[in-house]
PyMOL Python script that loads the backbone (N, CA, C, O; Angstrom):
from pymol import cmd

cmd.read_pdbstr("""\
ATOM      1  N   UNK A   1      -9.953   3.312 -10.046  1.00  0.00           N
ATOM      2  CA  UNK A   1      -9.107   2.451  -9.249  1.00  0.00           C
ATOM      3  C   UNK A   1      -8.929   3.103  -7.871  1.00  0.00           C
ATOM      4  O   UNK A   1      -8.602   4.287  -7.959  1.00  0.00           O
ATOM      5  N   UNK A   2      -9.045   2.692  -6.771  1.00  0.00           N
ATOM      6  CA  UNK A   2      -9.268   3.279  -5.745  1.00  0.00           C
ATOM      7  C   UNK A   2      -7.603   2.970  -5.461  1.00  0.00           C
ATOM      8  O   UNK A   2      -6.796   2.229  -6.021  1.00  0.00           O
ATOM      9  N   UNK A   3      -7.449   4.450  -3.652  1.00  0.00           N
ATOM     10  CA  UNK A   3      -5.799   4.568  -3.693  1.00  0.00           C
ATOM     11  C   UNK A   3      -5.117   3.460  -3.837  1.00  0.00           C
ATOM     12  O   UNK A   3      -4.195   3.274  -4.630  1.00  0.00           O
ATOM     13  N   UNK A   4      -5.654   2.557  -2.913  1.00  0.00           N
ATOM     14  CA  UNK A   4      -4.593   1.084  -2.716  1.00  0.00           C
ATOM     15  C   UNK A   4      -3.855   0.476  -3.994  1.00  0.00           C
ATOM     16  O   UNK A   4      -2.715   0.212  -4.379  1.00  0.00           O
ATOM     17  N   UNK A   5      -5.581   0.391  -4.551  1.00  0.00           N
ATOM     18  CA  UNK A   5      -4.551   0.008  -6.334  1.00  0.00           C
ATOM     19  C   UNK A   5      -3.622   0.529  -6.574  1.00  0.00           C
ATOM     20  O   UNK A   5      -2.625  -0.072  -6.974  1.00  0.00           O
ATOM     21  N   UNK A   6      -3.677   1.904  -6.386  1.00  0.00           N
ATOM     22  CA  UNK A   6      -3.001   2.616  -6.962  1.00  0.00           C
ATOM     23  C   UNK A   6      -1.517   2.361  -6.636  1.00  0.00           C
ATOM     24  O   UNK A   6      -0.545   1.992  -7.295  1.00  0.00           O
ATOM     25  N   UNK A   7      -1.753   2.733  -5.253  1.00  0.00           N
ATOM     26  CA  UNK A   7       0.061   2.502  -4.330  1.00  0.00           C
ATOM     27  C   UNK A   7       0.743   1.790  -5.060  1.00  0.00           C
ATOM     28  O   UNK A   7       1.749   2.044  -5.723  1.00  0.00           O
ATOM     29  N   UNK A   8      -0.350   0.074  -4.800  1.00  0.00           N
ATOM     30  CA  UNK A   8       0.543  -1.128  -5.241  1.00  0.00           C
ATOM     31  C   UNK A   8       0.947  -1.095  -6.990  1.00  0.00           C
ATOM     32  O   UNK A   8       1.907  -1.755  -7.388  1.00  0.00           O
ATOM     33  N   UNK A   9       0.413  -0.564  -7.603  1.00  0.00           N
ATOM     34  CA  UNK A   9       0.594  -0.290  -8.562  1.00  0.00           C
ATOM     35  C   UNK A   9       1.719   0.478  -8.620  1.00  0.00           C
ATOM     36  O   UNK A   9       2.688  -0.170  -9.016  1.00  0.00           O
ATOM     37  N   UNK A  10       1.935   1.548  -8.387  1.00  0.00           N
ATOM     38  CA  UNK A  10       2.838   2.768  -8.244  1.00  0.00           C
ATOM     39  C   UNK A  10       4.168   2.015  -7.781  1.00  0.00           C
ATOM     40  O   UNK A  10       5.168   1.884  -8.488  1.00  0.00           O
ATOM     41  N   UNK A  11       4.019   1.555  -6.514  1.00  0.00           N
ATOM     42  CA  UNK A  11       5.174   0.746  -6.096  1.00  0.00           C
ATOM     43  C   UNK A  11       5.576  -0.553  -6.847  1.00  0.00           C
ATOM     44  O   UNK A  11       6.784  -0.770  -6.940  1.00  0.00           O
ATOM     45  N   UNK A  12       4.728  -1.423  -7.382  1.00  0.00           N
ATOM     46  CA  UNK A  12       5.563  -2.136  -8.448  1.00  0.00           C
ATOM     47  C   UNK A  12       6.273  -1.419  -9.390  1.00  0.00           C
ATOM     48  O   UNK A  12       7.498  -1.536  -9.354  1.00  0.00           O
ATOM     49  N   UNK A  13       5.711  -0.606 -10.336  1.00  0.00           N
ATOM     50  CA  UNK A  13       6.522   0.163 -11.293  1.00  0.00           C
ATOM     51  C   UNK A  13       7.672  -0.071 -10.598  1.00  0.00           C
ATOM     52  O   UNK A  13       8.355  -1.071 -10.380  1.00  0.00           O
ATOM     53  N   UNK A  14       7.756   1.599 -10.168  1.00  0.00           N
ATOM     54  CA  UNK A  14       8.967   2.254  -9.261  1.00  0.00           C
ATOM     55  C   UNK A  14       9.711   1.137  -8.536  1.00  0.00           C
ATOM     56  O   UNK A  14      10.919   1.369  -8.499  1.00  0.00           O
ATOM     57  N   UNK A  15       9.378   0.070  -7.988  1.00  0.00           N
ATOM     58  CA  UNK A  15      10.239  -0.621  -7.267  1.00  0.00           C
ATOM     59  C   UNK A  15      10.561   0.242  -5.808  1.00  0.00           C
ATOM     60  O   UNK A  15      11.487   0.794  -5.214  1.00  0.00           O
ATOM     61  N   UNK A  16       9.612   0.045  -5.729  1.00  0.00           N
ATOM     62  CA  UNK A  16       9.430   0.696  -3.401  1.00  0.00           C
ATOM     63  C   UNK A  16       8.794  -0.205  -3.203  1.00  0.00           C
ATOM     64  O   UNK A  16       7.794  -0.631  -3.780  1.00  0.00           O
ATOM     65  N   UNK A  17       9.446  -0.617  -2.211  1.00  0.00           N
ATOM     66  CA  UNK A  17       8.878  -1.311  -1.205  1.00  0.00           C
ATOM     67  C   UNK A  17       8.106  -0.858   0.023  1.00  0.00           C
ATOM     68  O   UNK A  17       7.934   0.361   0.032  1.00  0.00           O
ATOM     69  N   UNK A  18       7.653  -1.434   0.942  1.00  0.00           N
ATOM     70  CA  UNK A  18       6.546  -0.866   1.766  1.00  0.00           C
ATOM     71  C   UNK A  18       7.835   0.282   2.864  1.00  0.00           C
ATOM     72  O   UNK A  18       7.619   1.420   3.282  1.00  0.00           O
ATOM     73  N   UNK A  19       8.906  -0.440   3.019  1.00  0.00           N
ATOM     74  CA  UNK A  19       9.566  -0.153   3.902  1.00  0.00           C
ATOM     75  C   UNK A  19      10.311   1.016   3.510  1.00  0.00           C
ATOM     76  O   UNK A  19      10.389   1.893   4.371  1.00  0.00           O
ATOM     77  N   UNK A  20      10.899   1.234   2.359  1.00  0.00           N
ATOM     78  CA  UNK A  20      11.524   2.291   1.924  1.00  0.00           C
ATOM     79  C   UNK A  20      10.063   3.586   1.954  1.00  0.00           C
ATOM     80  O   UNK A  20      10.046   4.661   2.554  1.00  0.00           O
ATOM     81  N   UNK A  21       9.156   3.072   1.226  1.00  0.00           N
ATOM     82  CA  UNK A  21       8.032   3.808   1.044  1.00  0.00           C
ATOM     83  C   UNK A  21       7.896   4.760   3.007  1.00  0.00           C
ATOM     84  O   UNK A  21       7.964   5.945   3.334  1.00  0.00           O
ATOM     85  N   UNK A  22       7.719   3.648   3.705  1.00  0.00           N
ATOM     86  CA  UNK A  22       7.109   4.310   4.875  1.00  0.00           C
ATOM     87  C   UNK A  22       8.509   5.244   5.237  1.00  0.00           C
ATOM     88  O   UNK A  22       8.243   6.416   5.504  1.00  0.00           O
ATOM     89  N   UNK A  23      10.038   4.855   5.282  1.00  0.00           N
ATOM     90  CA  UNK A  23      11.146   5.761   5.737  1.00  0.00           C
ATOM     91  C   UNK A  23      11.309   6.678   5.124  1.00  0.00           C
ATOM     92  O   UNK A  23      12.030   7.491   5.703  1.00  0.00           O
ATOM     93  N   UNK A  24      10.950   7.000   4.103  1.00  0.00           N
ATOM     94  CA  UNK A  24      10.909   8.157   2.892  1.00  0.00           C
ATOM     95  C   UNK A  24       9.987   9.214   3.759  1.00  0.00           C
ATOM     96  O   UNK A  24      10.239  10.286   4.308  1.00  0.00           O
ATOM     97  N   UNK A  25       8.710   8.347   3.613  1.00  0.00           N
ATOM     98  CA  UNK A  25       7.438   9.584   4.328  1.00  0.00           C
ATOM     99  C   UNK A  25       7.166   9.672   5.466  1.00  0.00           C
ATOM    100  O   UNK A  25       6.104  10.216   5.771  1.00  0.00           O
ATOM    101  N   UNK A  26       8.260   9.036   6.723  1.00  0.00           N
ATOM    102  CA  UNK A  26       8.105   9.220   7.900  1.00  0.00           C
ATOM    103  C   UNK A  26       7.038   8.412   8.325  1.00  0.00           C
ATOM    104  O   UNK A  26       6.841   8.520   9.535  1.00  0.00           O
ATOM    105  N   UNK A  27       6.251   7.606   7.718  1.00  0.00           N
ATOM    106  CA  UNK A  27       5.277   6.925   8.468  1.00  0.00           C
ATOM    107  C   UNK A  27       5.524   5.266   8.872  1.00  0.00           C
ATOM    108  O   UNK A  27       6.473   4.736   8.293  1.00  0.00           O
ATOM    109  N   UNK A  28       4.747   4.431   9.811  1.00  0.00           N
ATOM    110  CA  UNK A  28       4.918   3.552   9.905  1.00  0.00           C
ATOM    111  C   UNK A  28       4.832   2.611   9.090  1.00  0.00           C
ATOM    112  O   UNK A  28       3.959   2.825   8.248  1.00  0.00           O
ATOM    113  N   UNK A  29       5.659   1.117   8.904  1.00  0.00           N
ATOM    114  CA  UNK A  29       5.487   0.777   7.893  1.00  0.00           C
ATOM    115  C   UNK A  29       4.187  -0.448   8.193  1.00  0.00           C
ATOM    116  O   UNK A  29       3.933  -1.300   7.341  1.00  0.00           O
ATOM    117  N   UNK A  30       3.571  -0.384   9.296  1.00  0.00           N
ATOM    118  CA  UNK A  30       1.806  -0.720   9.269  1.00  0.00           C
ATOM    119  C   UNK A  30       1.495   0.225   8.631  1.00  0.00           C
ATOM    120  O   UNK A  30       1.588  -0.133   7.457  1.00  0.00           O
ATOM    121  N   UNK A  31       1.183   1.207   8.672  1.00  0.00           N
ATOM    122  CA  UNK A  31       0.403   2.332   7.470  1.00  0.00           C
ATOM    123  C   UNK A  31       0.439   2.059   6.513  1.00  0.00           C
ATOM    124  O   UNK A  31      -0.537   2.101   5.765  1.00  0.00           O
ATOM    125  N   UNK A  32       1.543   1.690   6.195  1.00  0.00           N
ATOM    126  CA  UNK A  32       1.765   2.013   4.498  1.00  0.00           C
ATOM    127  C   UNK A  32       0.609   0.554   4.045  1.00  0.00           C
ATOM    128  O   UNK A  32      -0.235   0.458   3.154  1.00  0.00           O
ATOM    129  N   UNK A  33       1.050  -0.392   5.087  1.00  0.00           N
ATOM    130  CA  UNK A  33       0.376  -2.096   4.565  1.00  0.00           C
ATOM    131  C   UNK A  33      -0.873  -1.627   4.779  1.00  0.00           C
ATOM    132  O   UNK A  33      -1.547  -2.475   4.194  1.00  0.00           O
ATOM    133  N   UNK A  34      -1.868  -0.588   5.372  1.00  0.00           N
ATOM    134  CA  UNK A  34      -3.159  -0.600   5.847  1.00  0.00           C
ATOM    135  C   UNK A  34      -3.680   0.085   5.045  1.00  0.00           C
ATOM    136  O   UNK A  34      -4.891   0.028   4.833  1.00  0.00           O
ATOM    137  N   UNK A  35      -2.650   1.106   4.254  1.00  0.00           N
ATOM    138  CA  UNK A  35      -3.550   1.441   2.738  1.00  0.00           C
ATOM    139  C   UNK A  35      -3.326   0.715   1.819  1.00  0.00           C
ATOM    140  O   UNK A  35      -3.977   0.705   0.774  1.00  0.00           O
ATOM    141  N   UNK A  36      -2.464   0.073   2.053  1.00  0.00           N
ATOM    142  CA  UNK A  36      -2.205  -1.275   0.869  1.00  0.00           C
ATOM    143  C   UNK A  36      -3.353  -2.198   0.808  1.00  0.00           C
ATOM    144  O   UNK A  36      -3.902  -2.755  -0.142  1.00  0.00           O
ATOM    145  N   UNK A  37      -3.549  -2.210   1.979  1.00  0.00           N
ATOM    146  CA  UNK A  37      -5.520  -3.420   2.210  1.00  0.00           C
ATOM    147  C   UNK A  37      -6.528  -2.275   2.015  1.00  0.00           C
ATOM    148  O   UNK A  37      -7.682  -2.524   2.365  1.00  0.00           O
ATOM    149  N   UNK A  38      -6.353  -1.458   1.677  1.00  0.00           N
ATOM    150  CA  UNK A  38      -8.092  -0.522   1.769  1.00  0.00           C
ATOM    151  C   UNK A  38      -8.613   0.382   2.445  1.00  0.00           C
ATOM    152  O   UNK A  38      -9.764   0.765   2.235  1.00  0.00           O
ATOM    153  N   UNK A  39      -7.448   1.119   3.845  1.00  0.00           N
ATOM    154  CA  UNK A  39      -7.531   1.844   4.485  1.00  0.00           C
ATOM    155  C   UNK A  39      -7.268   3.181   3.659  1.00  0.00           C
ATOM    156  O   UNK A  39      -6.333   3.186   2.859  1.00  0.00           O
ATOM    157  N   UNK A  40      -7.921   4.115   3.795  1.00  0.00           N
ATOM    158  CA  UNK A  40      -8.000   5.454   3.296  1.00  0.00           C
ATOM    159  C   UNK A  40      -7.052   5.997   3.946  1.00  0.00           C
ATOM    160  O   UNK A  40      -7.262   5.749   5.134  1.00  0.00           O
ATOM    161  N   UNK A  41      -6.033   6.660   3.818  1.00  0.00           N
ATOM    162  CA  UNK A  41      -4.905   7.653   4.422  1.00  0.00           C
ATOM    163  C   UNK A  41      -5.224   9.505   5.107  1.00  0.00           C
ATOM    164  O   UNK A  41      -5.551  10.383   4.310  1.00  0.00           O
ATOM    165  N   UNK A  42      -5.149   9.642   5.785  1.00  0.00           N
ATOM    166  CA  UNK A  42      -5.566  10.817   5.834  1.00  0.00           C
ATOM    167  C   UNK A  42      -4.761  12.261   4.663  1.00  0.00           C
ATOM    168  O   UNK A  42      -3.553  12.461   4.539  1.00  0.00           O
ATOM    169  N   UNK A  43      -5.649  12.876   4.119  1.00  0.00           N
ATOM    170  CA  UNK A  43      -5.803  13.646   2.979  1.00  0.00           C
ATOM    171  C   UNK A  43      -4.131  14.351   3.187  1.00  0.00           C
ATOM    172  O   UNK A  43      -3.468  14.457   2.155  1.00  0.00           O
ATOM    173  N   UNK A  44      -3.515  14.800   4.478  1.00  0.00           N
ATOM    174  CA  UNK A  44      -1.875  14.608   4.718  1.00  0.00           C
ATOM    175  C   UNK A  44      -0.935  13.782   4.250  1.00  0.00           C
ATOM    176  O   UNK A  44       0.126  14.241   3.829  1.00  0.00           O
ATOM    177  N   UNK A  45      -1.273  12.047   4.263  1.00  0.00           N
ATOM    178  CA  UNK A  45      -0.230  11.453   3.873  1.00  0.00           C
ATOM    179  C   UNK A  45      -0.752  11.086   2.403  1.00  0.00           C
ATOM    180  O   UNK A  45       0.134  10.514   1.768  1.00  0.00           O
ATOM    181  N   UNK A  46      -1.866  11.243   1.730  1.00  0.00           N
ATOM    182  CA  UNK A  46      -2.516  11.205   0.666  1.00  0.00           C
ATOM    183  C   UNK A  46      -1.460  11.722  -0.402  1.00  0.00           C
ATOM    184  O   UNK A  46      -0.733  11.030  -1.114  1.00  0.00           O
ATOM    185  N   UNK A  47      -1.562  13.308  -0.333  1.00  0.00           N
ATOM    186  CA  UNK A  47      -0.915  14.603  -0.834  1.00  0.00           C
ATOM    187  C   UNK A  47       0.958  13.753  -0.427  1.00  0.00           C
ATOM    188  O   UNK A  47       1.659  13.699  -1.437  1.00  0.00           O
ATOM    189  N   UNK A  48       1.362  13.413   0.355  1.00  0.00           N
ATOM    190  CA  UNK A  48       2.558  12.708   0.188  1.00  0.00           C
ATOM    191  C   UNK A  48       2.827  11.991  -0.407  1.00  0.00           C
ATOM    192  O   UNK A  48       3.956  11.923  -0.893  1.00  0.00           O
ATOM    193  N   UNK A  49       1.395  10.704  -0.730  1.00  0.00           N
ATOM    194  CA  UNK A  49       2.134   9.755  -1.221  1.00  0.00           C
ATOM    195  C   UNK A  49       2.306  10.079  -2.601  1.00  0.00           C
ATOM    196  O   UNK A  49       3.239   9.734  -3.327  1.00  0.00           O
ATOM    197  N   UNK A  50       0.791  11.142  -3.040  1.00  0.00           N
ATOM    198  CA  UNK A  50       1.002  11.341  -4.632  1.00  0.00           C
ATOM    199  C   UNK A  50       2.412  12.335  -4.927  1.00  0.00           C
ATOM    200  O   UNK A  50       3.232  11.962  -5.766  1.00  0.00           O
ATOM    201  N   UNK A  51       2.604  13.581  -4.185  1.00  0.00           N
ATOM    202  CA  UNK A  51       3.694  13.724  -4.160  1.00  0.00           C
ATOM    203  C   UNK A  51       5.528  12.766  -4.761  1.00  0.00           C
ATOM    204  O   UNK A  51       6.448  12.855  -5.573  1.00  0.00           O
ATOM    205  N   UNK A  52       4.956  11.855  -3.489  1.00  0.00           N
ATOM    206  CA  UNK A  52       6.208  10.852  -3.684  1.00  0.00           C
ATOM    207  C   UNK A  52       6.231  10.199  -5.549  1.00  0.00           C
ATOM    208  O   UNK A  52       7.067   9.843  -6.380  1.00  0.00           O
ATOM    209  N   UNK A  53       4.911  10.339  -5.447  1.00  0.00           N
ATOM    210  CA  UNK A  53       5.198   9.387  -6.678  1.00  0.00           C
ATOM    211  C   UNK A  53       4.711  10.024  -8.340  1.00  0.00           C
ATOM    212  O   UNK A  53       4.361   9.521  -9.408  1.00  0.00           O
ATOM    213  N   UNK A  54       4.981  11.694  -7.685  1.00  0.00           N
ATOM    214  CA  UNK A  54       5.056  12.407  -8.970  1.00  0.00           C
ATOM    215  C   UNK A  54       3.258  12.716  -9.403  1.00  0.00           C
ATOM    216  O   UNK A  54       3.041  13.115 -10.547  1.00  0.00           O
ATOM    217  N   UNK A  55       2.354  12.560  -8.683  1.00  0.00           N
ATOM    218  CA  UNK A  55       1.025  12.091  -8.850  1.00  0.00           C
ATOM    219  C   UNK A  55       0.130  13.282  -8.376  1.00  0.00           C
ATOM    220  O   UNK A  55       0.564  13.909  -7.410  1.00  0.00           O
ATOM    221  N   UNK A  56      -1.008  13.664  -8.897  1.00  0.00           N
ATOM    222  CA  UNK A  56      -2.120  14.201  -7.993  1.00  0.00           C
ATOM    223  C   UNK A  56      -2.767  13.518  -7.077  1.00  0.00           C
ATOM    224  O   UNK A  56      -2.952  12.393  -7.542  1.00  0.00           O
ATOM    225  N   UNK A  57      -3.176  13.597  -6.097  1.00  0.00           N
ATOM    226  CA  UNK A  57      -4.456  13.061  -5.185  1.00  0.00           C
ATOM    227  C   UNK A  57      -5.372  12.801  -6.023  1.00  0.00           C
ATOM    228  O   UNK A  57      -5.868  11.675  -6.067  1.00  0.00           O
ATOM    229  N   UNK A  58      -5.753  13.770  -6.817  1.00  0.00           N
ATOM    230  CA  UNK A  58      -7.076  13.174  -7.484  1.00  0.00           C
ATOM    231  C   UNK A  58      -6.880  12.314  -8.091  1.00  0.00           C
ATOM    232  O   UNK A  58      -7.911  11.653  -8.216  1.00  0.00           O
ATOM    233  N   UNK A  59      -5.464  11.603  -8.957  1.00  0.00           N
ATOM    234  CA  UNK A  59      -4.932  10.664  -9.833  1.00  0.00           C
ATOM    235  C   UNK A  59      -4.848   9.285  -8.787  1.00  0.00           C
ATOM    236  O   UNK A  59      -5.258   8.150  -9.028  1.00  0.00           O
ATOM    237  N   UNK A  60      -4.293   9.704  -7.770  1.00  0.00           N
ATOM    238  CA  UNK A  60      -4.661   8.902  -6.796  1.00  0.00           C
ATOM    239  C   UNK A  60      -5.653   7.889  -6.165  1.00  0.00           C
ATOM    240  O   UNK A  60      -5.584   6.713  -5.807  1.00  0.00           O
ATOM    241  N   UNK A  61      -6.674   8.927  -6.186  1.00  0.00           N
ATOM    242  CA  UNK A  61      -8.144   8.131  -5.379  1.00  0.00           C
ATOM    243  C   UNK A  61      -9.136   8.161  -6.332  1.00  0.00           C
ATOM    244  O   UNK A  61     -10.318   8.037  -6.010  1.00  0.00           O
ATOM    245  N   UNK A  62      -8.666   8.359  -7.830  1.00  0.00           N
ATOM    246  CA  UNK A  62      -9.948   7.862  -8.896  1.00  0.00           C
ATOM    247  C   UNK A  62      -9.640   6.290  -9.347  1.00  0.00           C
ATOM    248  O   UNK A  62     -10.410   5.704 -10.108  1.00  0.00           O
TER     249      UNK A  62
END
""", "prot")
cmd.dss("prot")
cmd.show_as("cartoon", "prot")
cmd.util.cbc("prot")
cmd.orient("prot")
């Protein structure tokens, strides 16, 4: 499942939204929607988001 799945996945569970998601990790909340469509994150906010959501990177982007 590549990251995006993942996010949106992750964030249904959990219940985050794009907006809480991006104020949490300091990023914009276009970012957050541009890995939500298929944009790759740089390997920085990657390691955050799995972070955020208790996750490896590698759990992440398989």
């Amino acid at each position: 499942m590549p990251f995006s799945e993942n996010l949106i996945k992750l964030q249904k569970e959990k219940c985050v939204t794009n907006y809480r998601l991006s104020r949490d990790l300091k990023v914009h909340a276009t970012t957050v929607q541009n890995w939500r469509e298929g944009r790759q994150p740089l390997l920085e906010h990657a390691k955050r988001v799995a972070d955020y959501f208790g996750k490896t990177i590698e759990e992440m982007m398989e």
